[in-house]
C-alpha positions in Angstrom: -26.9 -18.3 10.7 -27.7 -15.4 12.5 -28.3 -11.7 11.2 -24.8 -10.8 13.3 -22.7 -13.7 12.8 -23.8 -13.3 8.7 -22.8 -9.9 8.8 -19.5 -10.9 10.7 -18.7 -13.5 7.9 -19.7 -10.8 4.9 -17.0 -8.4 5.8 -14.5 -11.2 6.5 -15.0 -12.5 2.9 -12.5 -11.9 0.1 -13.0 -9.7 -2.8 -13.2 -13.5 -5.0 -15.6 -15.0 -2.5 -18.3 -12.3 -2.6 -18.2 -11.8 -6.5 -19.0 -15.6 -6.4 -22.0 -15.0 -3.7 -23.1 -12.4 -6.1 -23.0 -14.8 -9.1 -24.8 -17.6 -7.0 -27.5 -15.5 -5.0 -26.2 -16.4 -1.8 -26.2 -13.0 -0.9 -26.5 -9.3 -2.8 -23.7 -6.2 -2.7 -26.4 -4.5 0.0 -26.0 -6.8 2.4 -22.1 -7.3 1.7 -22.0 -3.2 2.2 -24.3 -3.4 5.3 -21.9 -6.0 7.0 -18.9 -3.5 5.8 -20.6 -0.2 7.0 -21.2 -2.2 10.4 -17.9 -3.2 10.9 -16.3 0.1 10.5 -18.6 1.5 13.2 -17.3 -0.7 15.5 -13.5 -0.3 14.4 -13.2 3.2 13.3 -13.2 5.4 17.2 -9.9 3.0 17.6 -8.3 3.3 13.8 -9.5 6.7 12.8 -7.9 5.1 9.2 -11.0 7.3 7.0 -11.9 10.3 5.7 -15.5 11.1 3.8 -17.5 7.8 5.4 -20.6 8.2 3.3 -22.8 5.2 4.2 -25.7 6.5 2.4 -24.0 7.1 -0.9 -22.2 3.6 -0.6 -25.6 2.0 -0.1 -26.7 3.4 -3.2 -24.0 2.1 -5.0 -24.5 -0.8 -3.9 -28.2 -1.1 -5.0 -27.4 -0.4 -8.2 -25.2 -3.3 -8.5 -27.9 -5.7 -6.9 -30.1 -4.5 -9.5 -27.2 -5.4 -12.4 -26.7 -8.9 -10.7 -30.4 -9.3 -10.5 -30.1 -9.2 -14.2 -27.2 -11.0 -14.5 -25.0 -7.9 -16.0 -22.4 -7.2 -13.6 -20.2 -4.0 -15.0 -17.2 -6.1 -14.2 -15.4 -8.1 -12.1 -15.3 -6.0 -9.4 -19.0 -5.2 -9.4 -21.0 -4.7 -5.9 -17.2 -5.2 -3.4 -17.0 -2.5 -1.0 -13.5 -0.5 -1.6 -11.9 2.7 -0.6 -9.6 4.9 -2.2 -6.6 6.9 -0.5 -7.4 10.8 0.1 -4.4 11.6 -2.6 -6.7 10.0 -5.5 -8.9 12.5 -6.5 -12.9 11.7 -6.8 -15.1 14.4 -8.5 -17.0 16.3 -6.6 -14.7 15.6 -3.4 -11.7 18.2 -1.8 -8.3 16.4 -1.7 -6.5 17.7 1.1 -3.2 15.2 0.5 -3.4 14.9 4.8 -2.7 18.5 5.6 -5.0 21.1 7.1 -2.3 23.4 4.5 -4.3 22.5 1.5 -7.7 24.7 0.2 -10.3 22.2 0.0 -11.3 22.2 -3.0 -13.7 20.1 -5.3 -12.2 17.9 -7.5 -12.8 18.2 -11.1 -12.7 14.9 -12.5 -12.1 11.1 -10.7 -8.5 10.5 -11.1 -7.8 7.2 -12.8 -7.7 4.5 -9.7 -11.0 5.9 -9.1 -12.5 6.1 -12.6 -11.6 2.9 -12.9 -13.4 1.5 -9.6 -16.4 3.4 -10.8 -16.5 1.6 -14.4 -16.5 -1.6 -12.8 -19.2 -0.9 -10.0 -17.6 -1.4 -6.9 -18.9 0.4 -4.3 -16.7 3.3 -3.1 -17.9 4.1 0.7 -14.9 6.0 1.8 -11.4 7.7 1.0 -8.3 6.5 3.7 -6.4 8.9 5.6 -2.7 9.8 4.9 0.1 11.9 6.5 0.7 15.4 5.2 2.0 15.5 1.2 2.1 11.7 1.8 6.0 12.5 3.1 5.4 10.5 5.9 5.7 6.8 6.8 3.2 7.1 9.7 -0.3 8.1 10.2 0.6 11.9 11.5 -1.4 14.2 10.0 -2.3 17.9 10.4 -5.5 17.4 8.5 -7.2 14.3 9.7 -6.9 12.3 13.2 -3.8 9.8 14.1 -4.1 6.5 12.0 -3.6 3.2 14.5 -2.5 0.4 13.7 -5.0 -2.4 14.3 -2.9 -5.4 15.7 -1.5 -2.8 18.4 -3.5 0.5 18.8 0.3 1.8 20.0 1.5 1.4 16.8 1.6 3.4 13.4 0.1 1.4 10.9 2.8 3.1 8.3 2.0 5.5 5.4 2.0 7.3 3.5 -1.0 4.8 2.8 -1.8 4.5 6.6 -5.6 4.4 6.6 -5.5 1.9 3.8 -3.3 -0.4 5.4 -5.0 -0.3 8.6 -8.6 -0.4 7.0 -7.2 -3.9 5.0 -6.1 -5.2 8.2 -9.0 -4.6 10.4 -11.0 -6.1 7.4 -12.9 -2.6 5.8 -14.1 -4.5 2.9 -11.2 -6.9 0.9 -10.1 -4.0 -1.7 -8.2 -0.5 -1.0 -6.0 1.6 -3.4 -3.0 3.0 -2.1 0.2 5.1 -3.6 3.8 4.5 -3.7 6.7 6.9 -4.2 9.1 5.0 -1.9 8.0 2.8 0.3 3.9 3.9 0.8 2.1 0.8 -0.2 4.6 -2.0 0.9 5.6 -0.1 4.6 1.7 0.0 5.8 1.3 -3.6 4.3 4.2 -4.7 6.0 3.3 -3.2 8.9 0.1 -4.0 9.1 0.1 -7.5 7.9 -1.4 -7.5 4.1 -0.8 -8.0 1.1 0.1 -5.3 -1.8 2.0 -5.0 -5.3 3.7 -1.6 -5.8 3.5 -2.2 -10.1 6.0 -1.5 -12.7 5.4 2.8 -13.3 2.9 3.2 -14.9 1.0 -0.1 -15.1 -1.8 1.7 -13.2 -2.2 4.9 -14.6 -2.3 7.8 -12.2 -3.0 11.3 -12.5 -0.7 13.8 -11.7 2.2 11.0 -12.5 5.9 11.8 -11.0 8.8 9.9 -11.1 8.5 6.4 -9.1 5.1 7.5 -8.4 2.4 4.1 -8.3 -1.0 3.2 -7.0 -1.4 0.1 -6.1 -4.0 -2.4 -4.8 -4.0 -3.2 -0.6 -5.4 -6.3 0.0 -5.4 -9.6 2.4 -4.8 -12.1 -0.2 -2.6 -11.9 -3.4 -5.9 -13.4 -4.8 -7.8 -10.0 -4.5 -5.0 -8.1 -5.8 -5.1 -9.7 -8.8 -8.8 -9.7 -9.2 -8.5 -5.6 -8.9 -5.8 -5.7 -11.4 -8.1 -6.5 -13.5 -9.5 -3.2 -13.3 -6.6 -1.0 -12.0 -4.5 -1.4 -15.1 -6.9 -0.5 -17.7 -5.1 2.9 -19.6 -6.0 6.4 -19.3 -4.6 8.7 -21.0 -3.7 11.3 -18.5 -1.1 9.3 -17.3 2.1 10.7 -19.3 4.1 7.9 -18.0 1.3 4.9 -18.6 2.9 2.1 -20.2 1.1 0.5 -23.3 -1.8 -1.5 -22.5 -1.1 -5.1 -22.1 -4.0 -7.8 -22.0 -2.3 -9.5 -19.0 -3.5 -13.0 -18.0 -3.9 -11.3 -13.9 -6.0 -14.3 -13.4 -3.3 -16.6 -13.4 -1.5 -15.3 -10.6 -2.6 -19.0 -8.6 0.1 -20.4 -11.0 2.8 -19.4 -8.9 3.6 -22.6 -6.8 4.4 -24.8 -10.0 6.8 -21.5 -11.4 9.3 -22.0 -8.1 11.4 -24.2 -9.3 14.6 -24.1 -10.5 13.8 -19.9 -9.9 17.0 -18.1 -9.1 16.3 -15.7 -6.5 18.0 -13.3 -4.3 18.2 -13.1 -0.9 18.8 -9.6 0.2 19.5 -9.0 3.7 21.3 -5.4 4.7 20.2 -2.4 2.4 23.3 -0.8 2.6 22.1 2.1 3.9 19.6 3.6 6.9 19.0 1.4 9.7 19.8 -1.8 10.4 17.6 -4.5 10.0 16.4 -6.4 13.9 17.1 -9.9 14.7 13.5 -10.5 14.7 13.0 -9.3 11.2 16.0 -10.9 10.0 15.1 -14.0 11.1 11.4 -14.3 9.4 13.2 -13.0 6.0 15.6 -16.0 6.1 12.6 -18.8 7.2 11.1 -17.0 4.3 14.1 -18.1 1.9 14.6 -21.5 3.6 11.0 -22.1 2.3 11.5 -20.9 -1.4 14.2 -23.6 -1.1 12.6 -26.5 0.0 10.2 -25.4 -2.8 13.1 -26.1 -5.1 13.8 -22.4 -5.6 18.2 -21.5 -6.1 18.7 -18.9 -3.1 21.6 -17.1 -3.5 22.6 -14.1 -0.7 23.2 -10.9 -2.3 25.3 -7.7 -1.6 23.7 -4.5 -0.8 23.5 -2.3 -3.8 22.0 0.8 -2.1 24.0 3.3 -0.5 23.7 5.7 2.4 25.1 9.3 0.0 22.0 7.2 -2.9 19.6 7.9 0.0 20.8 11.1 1.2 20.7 12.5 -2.1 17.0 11.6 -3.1 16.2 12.8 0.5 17.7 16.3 -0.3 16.1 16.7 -3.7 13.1 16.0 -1.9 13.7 18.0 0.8 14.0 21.2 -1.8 11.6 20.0 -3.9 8.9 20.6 -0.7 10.8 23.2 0.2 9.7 25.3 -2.7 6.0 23.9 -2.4 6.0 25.5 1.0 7.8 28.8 0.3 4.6 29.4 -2.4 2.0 28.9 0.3 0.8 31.8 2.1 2.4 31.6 5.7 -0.9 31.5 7.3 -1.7 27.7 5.4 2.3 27.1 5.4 1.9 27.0 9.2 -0.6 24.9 9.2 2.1 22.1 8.1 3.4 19.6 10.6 6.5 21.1 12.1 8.5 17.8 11.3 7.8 18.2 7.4 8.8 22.0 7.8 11.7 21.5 9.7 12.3 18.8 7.2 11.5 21.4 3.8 13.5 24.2 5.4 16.6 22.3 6.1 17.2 22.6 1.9 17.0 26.3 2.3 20.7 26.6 2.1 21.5 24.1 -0.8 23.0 25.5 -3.5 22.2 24.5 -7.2 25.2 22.2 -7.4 24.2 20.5 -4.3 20.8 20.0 -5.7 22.2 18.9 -9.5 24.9 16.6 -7.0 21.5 15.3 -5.2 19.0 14.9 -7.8 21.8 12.5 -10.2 21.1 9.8 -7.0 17.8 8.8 -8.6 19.3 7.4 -11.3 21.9 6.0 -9.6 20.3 4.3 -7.6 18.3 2.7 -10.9 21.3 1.5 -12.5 22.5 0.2 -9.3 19.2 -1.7 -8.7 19.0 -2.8 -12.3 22.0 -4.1 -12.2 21.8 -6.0 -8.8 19.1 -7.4 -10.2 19.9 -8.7 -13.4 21.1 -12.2 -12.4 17.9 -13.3 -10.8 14.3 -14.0 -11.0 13.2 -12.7 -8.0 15.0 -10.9 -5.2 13.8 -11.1 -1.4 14.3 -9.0 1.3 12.9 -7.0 4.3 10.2 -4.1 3.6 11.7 -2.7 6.5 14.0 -3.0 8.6 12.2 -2.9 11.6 8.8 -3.4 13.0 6.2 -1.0 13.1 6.8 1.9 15.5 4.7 4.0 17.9 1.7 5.4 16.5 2.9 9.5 17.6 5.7 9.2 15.7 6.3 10.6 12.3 9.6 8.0 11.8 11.0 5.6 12.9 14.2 8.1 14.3 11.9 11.0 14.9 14.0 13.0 13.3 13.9 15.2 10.9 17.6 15.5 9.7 17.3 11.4 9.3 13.8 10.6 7.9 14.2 8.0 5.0 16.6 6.0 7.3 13.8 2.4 7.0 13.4 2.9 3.0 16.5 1.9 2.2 15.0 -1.9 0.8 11.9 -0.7 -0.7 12.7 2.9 -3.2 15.3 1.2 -5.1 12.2 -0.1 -6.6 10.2 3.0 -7.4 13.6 4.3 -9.3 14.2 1.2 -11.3 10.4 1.1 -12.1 10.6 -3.0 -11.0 7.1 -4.5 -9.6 7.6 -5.1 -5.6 5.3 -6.8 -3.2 5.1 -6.7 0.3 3.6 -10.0 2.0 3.5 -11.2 5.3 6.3 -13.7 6.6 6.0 -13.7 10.8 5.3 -11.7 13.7 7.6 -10.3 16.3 7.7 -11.3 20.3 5.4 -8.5 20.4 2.9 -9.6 17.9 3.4 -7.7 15.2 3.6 -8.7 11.6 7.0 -8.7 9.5 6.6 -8.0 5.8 8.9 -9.6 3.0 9.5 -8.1 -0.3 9.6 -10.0 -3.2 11.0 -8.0 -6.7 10.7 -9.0 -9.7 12.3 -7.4 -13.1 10.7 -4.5 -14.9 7.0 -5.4 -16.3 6.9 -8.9 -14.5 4.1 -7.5 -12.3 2.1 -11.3 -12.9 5.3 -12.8 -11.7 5.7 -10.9 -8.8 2.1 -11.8 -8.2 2.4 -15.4 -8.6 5.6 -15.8 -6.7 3.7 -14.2 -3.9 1.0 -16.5 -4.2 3.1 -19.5 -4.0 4.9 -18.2 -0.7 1.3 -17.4 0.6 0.6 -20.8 0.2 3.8 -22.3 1.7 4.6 -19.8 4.9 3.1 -21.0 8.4 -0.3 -20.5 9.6 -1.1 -16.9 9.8 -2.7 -15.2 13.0 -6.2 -14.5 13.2 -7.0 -10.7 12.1 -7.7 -8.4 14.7 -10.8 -7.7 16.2 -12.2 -4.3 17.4 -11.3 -4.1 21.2 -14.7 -4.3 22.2 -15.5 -7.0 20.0 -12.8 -9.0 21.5 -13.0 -8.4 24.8 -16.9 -9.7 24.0 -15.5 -12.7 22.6 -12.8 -13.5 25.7 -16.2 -13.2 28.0 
């Protein structure tokens, strides 16, 4: 094998595959972060999907774990895999401008939990993915750092708010990212983008500052990976207010998902109720989706949408005031530094009234006891991530508009107000090539279920696409 074609198959490899290189000295955590580093510099000009690459500083990770392997005493299981972290998860040491030019950048104090975590267990942290500004986007847009692509169509927004991190997964920057989640951010990219992620049950992964629906969650290719970081990723800290009691959860399990199918009783969601309606193309892959639970000797039983459109318009309002008053207590000099579509968006609650916001703010739980309750007669429940496909890259929604923003959430932040684990996994590709994401919910604290259910569709759905390839890299390869 070749130095270039070893490199090529380092960076390809899953999170599982080079923890067992490690183990059997096949290869060491430099060479797996060489083949990383190399990769990105030959993706990154096209993506733009990071912020603070610090090859240097990786590599040194990195050595430390050869030494620990060397010795045979890896920190965990984690130990020597190149990672990143979103921009919103704080690392000592490091500004965290949350994707707008708006914010002072100034050092962090302390590694926020996600990243604490990643640091116990030695992986190697070479870089923080990009995001849109206050994460109130699902799109790469960002006043702060450059436009996030999407890599199986440079066109194309690779979502957000965790847009670098869903790009990065799918153009295969190392097999582990952390992304967040307040209603839709981790399973719209993945969707979008053609991965695999688990928004958990709140406060499963403790996070730091917590807020209502508020998750991280890992971004990955394979459920596989996912599981392997929950290992790490849902070890307590304190400083999450919302944490749930630490469980000794059997993550490694998640392969047991293809015996647990039958006899499952799962719903089949198919409208939302609310925002846009869902395309042909991505109502079609959801319902092969279902058709294969089935043959798996899964109960599929079609569901009536629980959301509705005055639920959505009623967290978008609170929202809507809630950054309304962030952005009145900036100094107009940083407040204008803003994308005009968030302020147009913040602005537009100038005129609500405290009964209108009281009015608005009661649709959060509302929409939990109307998810809960949809819920309640099934295992699992499928459905879209999004209604449509992923959109151009310029845009900061799919309507570009501001006065109709949250109009493609409408199946995924029932989920973040219920506080029910939800996956995103890939389930087709449109005419155009792009991937289609399915959701797959399970009940409150069933994160392994959600996992293994994933894993067993991952094992039953058709053969996937190659990943994309760096333009240059493919045009080589066509030659």
């Amino acid at each position: 094998m070749t130095k270039q074609s070893q490199d090529h198959a380092l960076h390809e490899l899953a999170a599982t595959d080079l923890i067992e290189g490690y183990r059997r000295g096949d290869f060491s955590p430099v060479e797996a972060t060489q083949a990383v580093l190399g990769h990105v510099e030959r993706w990154e000009r096209h993506l733009q999907a990071l912020y603070l690459l610090r090859p240097e500083k990786a590599l040194e990770q990195a050595r430390a774990s050869e030494r620990r392997w060397l010795r045979g005493e890896p920190l965990g299981p984690i130990d020597g895999v190149p990672l990143t972290l979103k921009d919103n998860i704080a690392t000592e040491g490091d500004p965290t401008p949350l994707g707008t030019a708006a914010v002072e950048l100034v050092p962090a104090a302390a590694d926020a939990p996600p990243a604490a975590r990643v640091r116990e267990g030695g992986g190697v942290v070479f870089a923080k993915t990009t995001m849109p500004d206050y994460g109130m986007l699902s799109s790469g847009a960002s006043s702060f750092h450059a436009l996030a692509r999407n890599p199986w169509n440079l066109d194309m927004t690779p979502g957000g708010s965790s847009a670098g991190a869903g790009a990065a997964a799918a153009a295969g920057y190392g097999p582990l990212h952390v992304g967040t989640d307040i209603g839709g951010s981790l399973r719209l990219p993945a969707g979008w983008c053609g991965i695999f992620t688990l928004k958990p049950s709140l406060g499963r992964i403790p996070i730091d500052p917590p807020y209502t629906g508020r998750a991280a969650g890992p971004m990955t290719r394979t459920v596989a990976d996912s599981a392997l970081f929950m290992q790490v990723l849902a070890r307590p800290d304190v400083r999450d207010s919302m944490g749930l009691p630490w469980q000794d959860i059997a993550w490694k399990d998640a392969d047991a998902g293809a015996a647990r199918l039958k006899g499952l009783r799962i719903g089949l969601l198919l409208e939302a109720g609310c925002g846009l309606a869902v395309l042909p193309e991505v109502r079609a892959a959801v319902e092969h989706a279902a058709r294969l639970f089935e043959r798996a000797g899964a109960q599929v039983h079609s569901m009536q949408p629980f959301m509705t459109q005055g639920m959505l318009d009623g967290m978008d309002h609170f929202w809507r005031m809630r950054s309304h008053v962030d952005l009145k207590a900036l100094p107009s000099a940083r407040r204008d530094k803003v994308l005009p579509y968030i302020r147009r968006w913040a602005e537009s609650a100038a005129d609500l009234g405290g009964e209108a916001v009281f009015k608005a703010a009661s649709q959060f739980h509302a929409t939990r006891v109307a998810t809960v309750n949809a819920c309640r007669g099934f295992d699992y429940v499928i459905s879209p991530v999004s209604p449509v496909p992923a959109f151009r890259a310029e845009l900061p929604s799919p309507t570009n508009d501001p006065l109709r923003p949250l109009e493609h959430i409408g199946f995924t932040v029932p989920y973040n107000m219920s506080e029910q684990p939800a996956a995103s996994i890939n389930c087709g590709y449109t005419a155009d090539g792009l991937p289609i994401g399915l959701q797959i919910a399970g009940q409150r604290f069933d994160d392994l279920g959600v996992l293994q259910v994933a894993r067993a569709f991952e094992l039953l759905r058709d053969p996937q696409r190659p990943w994309p390839q760096p333009p240059s890299e493919a045009l080589d390869h066509v030659d």
